[in-house]
C-alpha positions in Angstrom: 110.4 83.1 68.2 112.5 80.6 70.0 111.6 78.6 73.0 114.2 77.6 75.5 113.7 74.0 77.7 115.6 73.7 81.0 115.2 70.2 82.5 115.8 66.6 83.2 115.7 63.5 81.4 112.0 63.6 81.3 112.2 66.2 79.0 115.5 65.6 77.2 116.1 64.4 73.8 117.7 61.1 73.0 119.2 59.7 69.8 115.9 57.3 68.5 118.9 54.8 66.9 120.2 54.6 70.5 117.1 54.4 72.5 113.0 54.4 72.8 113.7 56.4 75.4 111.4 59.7 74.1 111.6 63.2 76.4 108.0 65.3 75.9 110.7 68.1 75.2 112.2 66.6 72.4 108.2 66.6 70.4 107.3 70.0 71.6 108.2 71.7 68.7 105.8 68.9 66.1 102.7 71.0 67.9 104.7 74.4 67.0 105.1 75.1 63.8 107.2 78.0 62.3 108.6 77.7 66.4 112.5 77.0 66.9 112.5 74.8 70.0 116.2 74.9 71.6 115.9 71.8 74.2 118.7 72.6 76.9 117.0 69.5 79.1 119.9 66.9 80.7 119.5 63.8 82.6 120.7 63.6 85.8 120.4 67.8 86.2 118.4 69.0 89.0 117.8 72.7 89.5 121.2 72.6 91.5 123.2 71.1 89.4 122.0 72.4 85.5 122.9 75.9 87.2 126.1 74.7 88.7 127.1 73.1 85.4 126.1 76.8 83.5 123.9 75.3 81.2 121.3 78.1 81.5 124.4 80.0 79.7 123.1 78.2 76.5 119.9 80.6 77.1 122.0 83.6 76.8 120.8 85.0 73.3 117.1 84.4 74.7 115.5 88.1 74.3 111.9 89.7 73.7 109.4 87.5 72.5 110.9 84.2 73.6 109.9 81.5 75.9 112.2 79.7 78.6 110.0 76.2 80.0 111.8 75.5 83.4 111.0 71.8 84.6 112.7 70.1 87.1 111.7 68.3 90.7 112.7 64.5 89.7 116.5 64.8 90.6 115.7 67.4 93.5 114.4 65.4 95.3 117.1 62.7 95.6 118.4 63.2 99.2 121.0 60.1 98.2 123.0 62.1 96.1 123.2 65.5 97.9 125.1 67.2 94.9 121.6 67.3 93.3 119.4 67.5 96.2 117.6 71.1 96.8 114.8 70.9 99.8 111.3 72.2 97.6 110.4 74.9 100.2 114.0 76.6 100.1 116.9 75.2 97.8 114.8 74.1 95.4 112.4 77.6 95.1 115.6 80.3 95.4 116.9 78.1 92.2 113.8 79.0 90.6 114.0 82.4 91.1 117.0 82.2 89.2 115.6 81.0 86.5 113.1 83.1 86.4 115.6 86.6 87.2 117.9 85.2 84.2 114.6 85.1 81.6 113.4 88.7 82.9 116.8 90.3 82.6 116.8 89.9 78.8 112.5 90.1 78.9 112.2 86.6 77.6 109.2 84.8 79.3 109.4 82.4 82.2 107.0 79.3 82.4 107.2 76.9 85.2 105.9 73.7 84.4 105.9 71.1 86.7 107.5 67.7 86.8 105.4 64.7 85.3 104.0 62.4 87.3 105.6 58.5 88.0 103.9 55.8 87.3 103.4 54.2 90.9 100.7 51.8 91.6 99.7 50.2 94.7 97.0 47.9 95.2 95.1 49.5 92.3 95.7 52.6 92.9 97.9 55.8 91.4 100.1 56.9 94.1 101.2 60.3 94.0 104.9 60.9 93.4 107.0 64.0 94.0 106.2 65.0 97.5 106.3 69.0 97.7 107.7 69.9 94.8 105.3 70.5 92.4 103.7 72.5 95.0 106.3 74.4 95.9 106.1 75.2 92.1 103.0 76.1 91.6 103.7 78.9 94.6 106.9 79.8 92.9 104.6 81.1 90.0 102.2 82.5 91.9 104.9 84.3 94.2 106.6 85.9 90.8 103.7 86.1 88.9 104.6 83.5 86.0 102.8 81.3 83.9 102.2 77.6 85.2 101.6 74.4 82.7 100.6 72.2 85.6 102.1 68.8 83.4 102.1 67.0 86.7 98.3 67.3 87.7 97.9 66.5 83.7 100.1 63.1 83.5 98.4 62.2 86.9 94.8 62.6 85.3 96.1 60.7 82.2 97.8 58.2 83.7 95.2 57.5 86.3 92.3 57.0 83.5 94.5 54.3 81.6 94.4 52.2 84.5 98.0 50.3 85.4 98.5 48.1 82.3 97.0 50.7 80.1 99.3 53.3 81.3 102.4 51.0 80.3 102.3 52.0 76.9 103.5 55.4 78.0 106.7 54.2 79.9 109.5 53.1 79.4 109.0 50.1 81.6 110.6 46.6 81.9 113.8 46.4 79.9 113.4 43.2 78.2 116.9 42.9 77.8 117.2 43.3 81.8 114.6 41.5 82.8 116.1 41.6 86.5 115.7 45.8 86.2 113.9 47.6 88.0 110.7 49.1 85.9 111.5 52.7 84.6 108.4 54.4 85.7 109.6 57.7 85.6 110.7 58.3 81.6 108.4 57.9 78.6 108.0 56.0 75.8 106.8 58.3 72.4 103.4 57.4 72.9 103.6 59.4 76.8 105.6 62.3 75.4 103.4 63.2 72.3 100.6 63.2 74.9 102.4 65.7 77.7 104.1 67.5 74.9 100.8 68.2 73.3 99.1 69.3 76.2 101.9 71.6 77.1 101.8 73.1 73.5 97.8 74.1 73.9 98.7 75.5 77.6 101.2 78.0 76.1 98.7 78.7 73.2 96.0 79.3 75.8 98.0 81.4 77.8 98.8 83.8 74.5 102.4 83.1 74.8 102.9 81.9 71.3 101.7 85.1 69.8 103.8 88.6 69.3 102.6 90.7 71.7 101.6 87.6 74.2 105.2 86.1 74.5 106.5 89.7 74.6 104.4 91.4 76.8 105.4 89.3 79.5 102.9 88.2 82.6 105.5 89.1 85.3 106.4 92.2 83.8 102.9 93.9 83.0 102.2 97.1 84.3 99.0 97.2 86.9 96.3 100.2 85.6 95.8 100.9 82.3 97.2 97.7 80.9 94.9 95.3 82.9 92.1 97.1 82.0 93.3 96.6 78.4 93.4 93.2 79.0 90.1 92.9 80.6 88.2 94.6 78.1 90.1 92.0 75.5 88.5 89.2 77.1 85.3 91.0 77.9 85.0 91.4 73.8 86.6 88.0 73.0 82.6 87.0 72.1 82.7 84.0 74.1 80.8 81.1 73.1 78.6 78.8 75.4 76.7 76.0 75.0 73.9 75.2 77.7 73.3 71.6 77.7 69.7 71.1 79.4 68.8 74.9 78.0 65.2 74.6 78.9 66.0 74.5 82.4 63.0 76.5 84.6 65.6 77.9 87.4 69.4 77.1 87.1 69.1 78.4 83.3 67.6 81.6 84.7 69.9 82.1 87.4 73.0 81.4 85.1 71.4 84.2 82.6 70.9 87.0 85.1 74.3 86.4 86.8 76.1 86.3 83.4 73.8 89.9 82.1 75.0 91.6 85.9 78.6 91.0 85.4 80.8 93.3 83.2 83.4 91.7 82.0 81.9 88.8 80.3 79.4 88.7 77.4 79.1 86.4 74.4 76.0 84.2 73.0 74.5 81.2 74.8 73.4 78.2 72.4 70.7 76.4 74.0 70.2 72.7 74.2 67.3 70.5 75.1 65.6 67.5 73.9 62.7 69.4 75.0 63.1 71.9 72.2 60.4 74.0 72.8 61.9 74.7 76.7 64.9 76.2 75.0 62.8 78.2 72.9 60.9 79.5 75.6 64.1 80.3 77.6 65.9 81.9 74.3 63.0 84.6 74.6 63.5 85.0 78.4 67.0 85.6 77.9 67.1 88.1 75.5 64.8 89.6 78.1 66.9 89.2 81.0 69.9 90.8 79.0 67.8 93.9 77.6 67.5 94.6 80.9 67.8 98.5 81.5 70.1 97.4 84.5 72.2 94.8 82.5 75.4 95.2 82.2 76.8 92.7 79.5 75.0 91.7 76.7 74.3 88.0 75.7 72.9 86.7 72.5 70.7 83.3 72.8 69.7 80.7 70.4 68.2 77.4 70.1 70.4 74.8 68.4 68.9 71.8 67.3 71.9 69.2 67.9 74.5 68.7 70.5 76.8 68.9 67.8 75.2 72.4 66.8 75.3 73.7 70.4 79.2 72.6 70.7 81.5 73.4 68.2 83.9 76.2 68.3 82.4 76.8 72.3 84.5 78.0 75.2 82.4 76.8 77.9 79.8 73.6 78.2 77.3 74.0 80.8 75.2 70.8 81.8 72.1 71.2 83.9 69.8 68.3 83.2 66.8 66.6 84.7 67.6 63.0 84.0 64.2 61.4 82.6 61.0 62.6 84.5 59.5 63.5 87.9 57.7 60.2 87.2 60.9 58.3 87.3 62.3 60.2 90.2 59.0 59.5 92.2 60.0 55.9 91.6 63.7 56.8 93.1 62.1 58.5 96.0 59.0 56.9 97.5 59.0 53.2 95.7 61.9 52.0 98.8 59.7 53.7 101.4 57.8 49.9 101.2 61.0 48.2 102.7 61.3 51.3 105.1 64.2 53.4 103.6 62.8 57.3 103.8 65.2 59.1 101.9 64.7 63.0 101.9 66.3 63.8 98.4 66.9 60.7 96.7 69.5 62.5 94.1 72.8 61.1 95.1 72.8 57.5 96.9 71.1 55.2 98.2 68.7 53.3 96.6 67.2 56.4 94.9 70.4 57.8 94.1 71.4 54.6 92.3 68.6 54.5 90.3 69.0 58.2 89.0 72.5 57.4 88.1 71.7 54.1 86.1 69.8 56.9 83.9 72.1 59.5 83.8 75.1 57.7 82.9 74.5 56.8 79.8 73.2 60.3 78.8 76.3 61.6 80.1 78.3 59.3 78.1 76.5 60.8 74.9 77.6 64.5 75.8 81.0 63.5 76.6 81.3 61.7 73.5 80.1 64.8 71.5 82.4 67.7 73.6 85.1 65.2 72.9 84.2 65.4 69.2 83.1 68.8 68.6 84.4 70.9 71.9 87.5 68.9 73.3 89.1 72.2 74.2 86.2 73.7 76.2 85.8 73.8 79.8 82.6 71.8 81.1 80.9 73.1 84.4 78.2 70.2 85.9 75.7 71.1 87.9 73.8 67.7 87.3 73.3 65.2 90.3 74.4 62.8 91.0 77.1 64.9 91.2 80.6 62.7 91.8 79.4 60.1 89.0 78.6 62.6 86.1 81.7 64.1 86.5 83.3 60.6 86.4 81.4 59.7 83.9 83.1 62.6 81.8 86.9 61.9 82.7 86.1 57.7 82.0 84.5 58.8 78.7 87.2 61.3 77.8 90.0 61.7 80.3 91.3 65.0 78.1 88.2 66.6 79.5 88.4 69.8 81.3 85.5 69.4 83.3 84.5 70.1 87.0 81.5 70.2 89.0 80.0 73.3 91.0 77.9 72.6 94.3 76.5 74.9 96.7 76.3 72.9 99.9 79.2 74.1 101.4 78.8 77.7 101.0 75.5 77.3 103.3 77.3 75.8 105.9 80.2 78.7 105.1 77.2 81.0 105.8 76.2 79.0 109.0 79.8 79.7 110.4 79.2 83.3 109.9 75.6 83.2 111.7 77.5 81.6 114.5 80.0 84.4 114.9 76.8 86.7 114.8 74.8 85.0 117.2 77.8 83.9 119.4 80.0 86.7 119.1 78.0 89.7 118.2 80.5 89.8 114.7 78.1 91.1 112.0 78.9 91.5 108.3 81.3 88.1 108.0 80.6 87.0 104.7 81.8 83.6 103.4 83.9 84.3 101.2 86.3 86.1 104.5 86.4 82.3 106.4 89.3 80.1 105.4 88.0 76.7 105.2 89.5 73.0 104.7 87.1 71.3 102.4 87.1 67.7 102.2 85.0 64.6 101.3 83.0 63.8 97.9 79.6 65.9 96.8 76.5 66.3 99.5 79.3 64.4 102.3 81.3 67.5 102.7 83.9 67.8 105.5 85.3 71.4 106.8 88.1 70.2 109.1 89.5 73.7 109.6 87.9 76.9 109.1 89.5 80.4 110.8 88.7 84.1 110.0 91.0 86.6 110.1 93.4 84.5 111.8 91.1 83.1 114.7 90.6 79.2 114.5 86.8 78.4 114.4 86.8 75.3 115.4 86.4 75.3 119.3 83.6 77.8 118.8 82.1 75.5 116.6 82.4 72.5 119.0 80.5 75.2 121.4 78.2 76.3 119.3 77.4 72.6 117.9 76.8 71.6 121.6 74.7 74.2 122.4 72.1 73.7 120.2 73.0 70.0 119.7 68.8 69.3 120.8 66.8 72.4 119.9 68.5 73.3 116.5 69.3 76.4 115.2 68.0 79.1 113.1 68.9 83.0 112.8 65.6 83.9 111.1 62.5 82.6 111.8 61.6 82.8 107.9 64.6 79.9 107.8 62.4 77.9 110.5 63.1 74.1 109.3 59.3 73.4 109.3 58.6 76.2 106.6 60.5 74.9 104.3 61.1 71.2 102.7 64.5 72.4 102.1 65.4 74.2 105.5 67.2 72.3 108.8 67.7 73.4 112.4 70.9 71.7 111.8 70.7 69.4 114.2 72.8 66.1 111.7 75.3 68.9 111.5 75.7 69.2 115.2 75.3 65.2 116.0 78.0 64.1 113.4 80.7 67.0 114.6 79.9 66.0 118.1 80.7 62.0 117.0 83.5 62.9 114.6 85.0 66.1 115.5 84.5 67.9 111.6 81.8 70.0 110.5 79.7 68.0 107.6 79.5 70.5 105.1 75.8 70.1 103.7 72.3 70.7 104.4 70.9 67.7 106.9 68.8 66.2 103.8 71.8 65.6 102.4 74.1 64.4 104.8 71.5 61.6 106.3 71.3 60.1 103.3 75.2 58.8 103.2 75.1 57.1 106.8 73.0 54.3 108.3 69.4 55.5 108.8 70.4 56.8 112.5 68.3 60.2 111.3 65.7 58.2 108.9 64.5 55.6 110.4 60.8 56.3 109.9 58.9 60.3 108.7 59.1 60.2 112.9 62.4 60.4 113.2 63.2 62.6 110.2 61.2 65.0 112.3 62.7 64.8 115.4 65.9 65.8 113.6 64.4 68.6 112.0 64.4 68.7 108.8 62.0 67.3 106.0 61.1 64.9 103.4 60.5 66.4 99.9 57.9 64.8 98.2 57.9 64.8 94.7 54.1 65.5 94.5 55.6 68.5 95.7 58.5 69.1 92.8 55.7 68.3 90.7 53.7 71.1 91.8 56.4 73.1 91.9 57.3 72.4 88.3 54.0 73.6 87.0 54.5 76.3 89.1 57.8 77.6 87.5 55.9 76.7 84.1 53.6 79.3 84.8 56.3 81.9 85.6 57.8 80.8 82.3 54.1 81.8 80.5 54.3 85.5 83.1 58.1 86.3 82.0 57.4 85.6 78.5 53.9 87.3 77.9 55.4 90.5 80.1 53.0 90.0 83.3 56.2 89.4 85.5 58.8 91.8 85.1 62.0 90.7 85.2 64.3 90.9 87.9 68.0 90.6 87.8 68.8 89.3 91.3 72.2 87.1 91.4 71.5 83.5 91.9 74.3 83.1 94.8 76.2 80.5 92.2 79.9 81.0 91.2 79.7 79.1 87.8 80.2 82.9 86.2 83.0 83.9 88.5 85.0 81.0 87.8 84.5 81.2 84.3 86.6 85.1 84.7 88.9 82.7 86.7 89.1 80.7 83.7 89.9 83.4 81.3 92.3 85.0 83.5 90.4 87.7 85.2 91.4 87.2 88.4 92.3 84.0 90.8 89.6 82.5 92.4 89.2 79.6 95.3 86.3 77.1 95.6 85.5 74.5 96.5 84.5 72.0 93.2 84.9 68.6 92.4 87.1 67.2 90.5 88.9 63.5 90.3 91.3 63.1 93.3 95.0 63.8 91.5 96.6 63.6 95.3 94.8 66.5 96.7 93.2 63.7 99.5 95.9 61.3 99.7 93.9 58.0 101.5 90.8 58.0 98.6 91.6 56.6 95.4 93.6 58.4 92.6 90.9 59.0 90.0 87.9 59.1 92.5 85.7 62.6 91.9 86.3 64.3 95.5 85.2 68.0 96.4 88.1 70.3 97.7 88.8 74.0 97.6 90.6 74.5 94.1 92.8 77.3 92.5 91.3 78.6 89.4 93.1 80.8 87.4 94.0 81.6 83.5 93.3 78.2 81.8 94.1 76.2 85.1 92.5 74.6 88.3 94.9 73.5 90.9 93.3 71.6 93.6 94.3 72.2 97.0 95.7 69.1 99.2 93.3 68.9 101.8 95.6 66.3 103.4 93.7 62.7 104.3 90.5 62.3 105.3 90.4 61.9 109.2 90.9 58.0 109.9 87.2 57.8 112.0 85.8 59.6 108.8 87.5 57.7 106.3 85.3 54.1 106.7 82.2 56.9 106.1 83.3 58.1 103.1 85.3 55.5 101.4 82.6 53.3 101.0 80.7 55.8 98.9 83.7 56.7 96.8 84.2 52.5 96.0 80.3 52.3 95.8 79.9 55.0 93.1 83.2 53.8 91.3 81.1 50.1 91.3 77.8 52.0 90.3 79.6 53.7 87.3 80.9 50.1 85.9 77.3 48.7 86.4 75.7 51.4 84.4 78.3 51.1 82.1 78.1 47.7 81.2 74.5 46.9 82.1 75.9 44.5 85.0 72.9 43.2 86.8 75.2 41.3 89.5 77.3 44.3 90.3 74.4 46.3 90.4 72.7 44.6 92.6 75.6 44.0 95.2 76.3 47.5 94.9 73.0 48.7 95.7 72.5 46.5 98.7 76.1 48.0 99.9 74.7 51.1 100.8 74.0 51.9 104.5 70.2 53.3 103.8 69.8 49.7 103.1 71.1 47.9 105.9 67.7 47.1 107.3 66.4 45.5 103.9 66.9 41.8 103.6 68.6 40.1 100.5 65.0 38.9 99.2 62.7 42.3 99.8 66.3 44.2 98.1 66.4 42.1 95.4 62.5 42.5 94.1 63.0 46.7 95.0 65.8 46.5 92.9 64.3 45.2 89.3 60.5 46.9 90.2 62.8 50.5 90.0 64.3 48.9 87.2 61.4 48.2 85.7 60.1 52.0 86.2 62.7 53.6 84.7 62.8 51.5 81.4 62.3 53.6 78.8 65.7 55.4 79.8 67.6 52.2 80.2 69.5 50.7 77.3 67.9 47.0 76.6 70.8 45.4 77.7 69.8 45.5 81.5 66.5 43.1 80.5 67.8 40.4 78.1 
């Protein structure tokens, strides 16, 4: 097998006598063995010129079973020297295609990989580089149906967690012989390429290029019927492997079992894990329930394992669900800053209860990224743990290799509301979700939809209608959804005032989305109500816990029957995305790689995303609207400051950081200061000793 690279100077080889100068090309073959690796990369070649120069001709004897890596975008885009320039969109595309035509015509395999990133700083931050064209890549593949290695969204992720002196060690840099030179941001040291050349040797192993019939049987070329179903029933009997972090979970645990027992092509075992051990028994017994099932469809094994190195090695998937601490210590969160009159109706994500949750759940999440970085670095990890944004962060700053991304469903309810307003407003029944085309933008629970269309019609101005119609009185199709029924119903009425003062559609329940500006809608349990929606007490998740105990005892003993009713989530689904069974879009979060231009590279953000085999390709959602930006961005830099304080016990930071939100803006410096160490104080036992010497 031989494996042909087309390219630039990024990926060339260079004499190491001559230069430190190291192309990710020129190590790709260290992570092959047994693997000829012919580099054809040039500096200076753009798409335009490599072909007008007939170096692809060195790729002649290419034939069944081999590989040709196409990179390029660094020279195309040069408008200064037009000989190389090819415009992404046109030029630049129709090159590839050649590319691709020349590997097909002797049934070699195309990859597209595209360009790595510069290292560009401003003011702190990462700056994207490479305008359109890695895009334009990534539809290239799509349009011919070739394998992507997406080395751009990868360098950005790497570079972004090093920092900008970190990230120096990768580059070339500073000539210290030409002091007066510009920095060479754009070509790597060793140390960068073994790190991009590594990660695009495990993308072509994951893809199954690098075996006999993978490389051969070549994506583009696949015949549609009886071959995919070939395929599919592969991965259904792969045996996947998943670990369930928080396995004792009463709820998201038994959702996740019955969606995974009601879909076909998946099945595998499930390794449960929970420091309450005896939870994870209990739900090992109601999952081999749920998946002998006379109406199951797949089959799942569970077990108990007693370490989270026991529930991780050799996994394919990490699912975390976990209650951070107690209902004890969130009733602390919740109801302790009612005294200085903040009334938060969730307490999960920020504010002062949010804060407080994620002092605790930092550090537990920097114990399972430390062990999937030991025992499962090659796994993907799905969060469903809030506070959302900071345990995903938590994950990259622990192990930036991580594959992780967090699932939410917040936006799909307001997806659904959008499809009650074309029922109610325009008498269109049946609309499901999953038919609207939405814009999603923002970070998790402060959601923004700034454009949403189905089947070609822009929603938007019957939005603003709809929005101002029921602007006062609320809305609700069924009177089962009535906001006072419920603590976790609205009438939507935050929904309606924020589009009607910013001109976007807030893309969470009400509960949610009060919580991240000043207390305009919770002021005092009065005004909470005149909004219409609720405070949950956590008496009542209290009650409610010994409630779904008690279905635990019924499920178990046989007095309730189980029932294999989906759960609504899409954690399955994007796992088949994952695995290549099929292309999915959702909205997940994810740190910001350029996909929202004006909030910081590195920041967890929620946008629709492109999963696919082995991939996620978040969507530019373009910037943030300038009179939502202020909104937002001073969450994003408050939960970057409340990950460093949680990280380093930093009593200072914490404390200006907590007093930064807007739910506090009403508490004075004193009456903050005591609220802060009293819910410090609460949650001790969770806390490492550092925050009280």
């Amino acid at each position: 097998m031989r494996i042909y690279i087309c390219g630039d100077s990024t990926a060339a080889s260079y004499p190491p006598e001559e230069t430190e100068m190291v192309g990710w090309g020129q190590l790709l073959g260290d992570y092959l063995p047994g693997i000829t690796v012919v580099n054809l990369a040039k500096a200076g070649r753009s798409t335009r010129t490599f072909l007008a120069e007939d170096r692809l001709m060195a790729a002649e004897s290419a034939g069944p079973g081999d590989l040709l890596l196409i990179q390029f975008a660094h020279n195309d885009e040069n408008q200064e020297k037009p000989e190389r320039y090819a415009a992404p969109w046109t030029d630049f595309t129709e090159n590839l295609r050649i590319f691709i035509r020349f590997a097909r015509e002797r049934q070699a395999t195309p990859v597209l990989l595209t360009p790595i990133c510069m290292r560009i700083w401003q003011d702190g931050q990462l700056q994207p580089t490479h305008g359109e064209y890695p895009a334009a890549m990534r539809a290239a593949a799509e349009e011919a149906d070739v394998q992507l290695i997406d080395l751009y969204a990868e360098s950005f992720r790497i570079v972004a967690s090093m920092g900008e002196e970190g990230s120096m060690a990768l580059f070339m840099g500073t000539d210290p012989g030409k002091p007066e030179s510009p920095p060479d941001n754009a070509h790597t040291r060793r140390a960068g390429a073994e790190r991009f050349a590594a990660f695009a040797a495990r993308q072509l192993a994951a893809a199954g290029l690098l075996t006999p019939g993978g490389s051969g049987q070549e994506k583009g070329k696949r015949e549609k019927g009886d071959t995919v179903k070939m395929k599919r029933e592969e991965k259904k009997n792969r045996n996947l492997k998943v670990a369930y972090i928080g396995g004792g979970s009463r709820g998201w645990a038994w959702g996740f079992m019955k969606d995974l027992a009601m879909d076909p092509d998946l099945c595998g075992r499930i390794r449960l894990y929970d420091i309450d051990a005896e939870a994870a028994e209990r739900n090992r017994v109601i999952g081999g329930k749920i998946s002998a099932h006379p109406d199951a469809v797949s089959r799942w094994e569970y077990e108990v394992s007693g370490s989270l190195k026991e529930a991780l090695q050799g996994v394919d998937f990490v699912v975390i669900s976990i209650l951070p601490a107690t209902f004890d210590e969130m009733e602390s969160d919740v109801h302790l800053p009612e005294r200085v009159g903040i009334w938060q109706p969730v307490g999960d994500t920020v504010g002062a209860g949010g804060f407080m949750r994620a002092m605790r759940t930092i550090p537990m999440f920097v114990t399972i990224a430390e062990a999937i970085r030991d025992y499962a670095p090659e796994a993907w990890v799905i969060n469903y743990t809030n506070p959302m944004s900071l345990c995903v962060r938590t994950l990259y700053e622990v192990f930036p290799e991580v594959r992780a991304f967090g699932c939410c469903h917040e936006v799909f309810g307001t997806q659904k509301l959008l499809c009650s307003m074309l029922k109610t407003e325009c008498g269109i029944d049946g609309v499901k979700r999953q038919d609207l085309r939405t814009t999603v933008t923002g970070i998790n629970h402060f959601t923004w939809i700034t454009k949403a269309s189905w089947e070609g019609t822009d929603l938007m101005p019957l939005y603003a209608a709809f929005a101002e119609k029921y602007a006062e009185e609320g809305y609700s199709e069924n009177k089962d959804d009535n906001w006072m029924n419920s603590f976790f119903n609205c009438a939507h009425r935050v929904k309606f005032d924020l589009f009607r003062r910013y001109g976007a559609i807030a893309a969470a329940g009400d509960r949610h989305l009060a919580e991240f500006t000043a207390p305009w809608y919770t002021r005092d349990p009065e005004t909470v109500k005149s909004w219409k929606f609720g405070l949950t007490p956590v008496s009542w998740r209290k009650e409610d816990l010994q409630r779904r105990l008690q279905r635990s005892d019924d499920l178990i003993s046989g007095k309730e029957a189980v029932d294999l009713s989906g759960s609504g989530e899409e954690g399955h689904l994007l796992m088949k995305a994952l695995l290549g069974l099929g292309d999915l879009v959702s909205n997940v979060n994810v740190p910001n790689r350029g996909q929202i231009p004006n909030l910081p590279a590195g920041a967890v953000v929620e946008t629709n995303a492109v999963f696919g085999l082995n991939r996620i390709d978040p969507v530019c959602a373009g910037p943030v609207p300038s009179n939502i930006l202020p909104l937002v961005a001073r969450h994003v830099y408050n939960q970057e400051n409340t990950l460093q304080a949680a990280l380093h016990c930093d009593r200072k930071l914490g404390f200006t950081t907590f007093m930064n939100d807007p739910q506090l803006a009403y508490v004075t410096p004193a009456d903050g200061q005591k609220l802060f160490d009293d819910m410090l104080e609460n949650q001790r036992a969770y806390l490492p000793e550092k925050w009280f010497k």
